[in-house]
N, C-alpha and C positions, 0 to 999 in steps of 0.2 A: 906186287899184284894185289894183296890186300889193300893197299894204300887207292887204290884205281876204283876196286868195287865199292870201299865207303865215299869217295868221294863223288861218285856218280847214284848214291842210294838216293839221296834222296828226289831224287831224276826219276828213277824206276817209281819210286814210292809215289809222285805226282799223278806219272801217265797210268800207273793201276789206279788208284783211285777215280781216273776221269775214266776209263774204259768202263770199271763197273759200275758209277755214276748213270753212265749211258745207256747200260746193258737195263739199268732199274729202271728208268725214265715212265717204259711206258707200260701203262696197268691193264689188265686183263679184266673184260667185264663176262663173268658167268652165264650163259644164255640157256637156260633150260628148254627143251626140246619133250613135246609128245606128239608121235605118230603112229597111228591106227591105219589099218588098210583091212579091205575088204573085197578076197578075203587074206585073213591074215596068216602069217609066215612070211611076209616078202622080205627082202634084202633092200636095207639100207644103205645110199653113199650121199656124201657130201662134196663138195669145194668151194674154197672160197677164190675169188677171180674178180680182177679188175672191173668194173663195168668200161673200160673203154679200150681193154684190152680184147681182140678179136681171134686171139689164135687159142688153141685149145691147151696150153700147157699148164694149167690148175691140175696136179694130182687129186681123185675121187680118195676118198677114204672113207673108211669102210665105217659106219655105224651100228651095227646090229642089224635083228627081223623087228617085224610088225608084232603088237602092239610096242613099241618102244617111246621110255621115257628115260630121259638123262640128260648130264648140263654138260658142256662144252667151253671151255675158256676160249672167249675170242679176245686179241688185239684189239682197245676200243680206238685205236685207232687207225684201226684197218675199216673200222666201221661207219666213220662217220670221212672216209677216202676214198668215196668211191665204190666200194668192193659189195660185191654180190653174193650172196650166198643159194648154190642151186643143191636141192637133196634130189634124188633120183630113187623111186621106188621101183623093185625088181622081182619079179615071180616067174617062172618058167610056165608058158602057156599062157600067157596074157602079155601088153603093151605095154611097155615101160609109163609110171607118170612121171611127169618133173616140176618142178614150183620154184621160183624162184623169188628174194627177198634182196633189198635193198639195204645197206647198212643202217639208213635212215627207220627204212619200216620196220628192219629188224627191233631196234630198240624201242620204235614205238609198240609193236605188238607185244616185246615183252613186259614195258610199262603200263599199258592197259588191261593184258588177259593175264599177265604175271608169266606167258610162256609161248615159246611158238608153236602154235596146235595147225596138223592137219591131216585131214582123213582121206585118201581119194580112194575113187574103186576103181578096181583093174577091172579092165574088158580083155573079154576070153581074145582069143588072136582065132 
């Protein structure tokens, strides 16, 4: 039986190296985020979604309340694929906002302002 497993090691030792090859491939660029709302305390969510994808199956995740500032590791190649990023601001007694970004705009707004900034105001309901 030992004869079986050295003769096949170096087989395994190939296809691990290419799986975790694969797994490093693609790098994560840091996208810092500041959201202000007014007025403040709202609830933060995020997803990121296809732009050509139509059906709702992006899970929101949760980012914190208003005023919020923090970085996010995205897929940079999720960003320049298509993919959209929608944050949804939430507060009890007023209208949901929502904003949406493009993987494109993303990285250019964070190139330009150094961050994705923005502020909406809720209207009472």
């Amino acid at each position: 039986m030992m004869g079986y497993m050295t003769k096949d090691l170096p087989l395994l030792v190939i296809l691990l190296s290419a799986m975790i090859m694969t797994g490093c491939g693609a790098s994560v660029r840091n996208i810092p985020f500041k959201i202000n709302s007014e007025p403040e305390g709202a609830h933060l969510i995020y997803k990121l979604s296809h732009l050509r994808d139509k059906s709702p199956s992006a899970d929101w995740i949760y980012l914190g309340n208003t005023p919020f500032q923090g970085v996010r590791g995205i897929n940079e190649d999720l960003l320049v694929d298509s993919t959209k990023i929608t944050i949804k601001v939430m507060r009890a007694g007023y209208y949901d906002q929502i904003m949406e970004w493009d993987g494109a705009s993303i990285l250019e707004e964070t190139e330009t302002k150094g961050q994705i900034t923005w502020s909406p105001r809720l209207s009472p309901q």
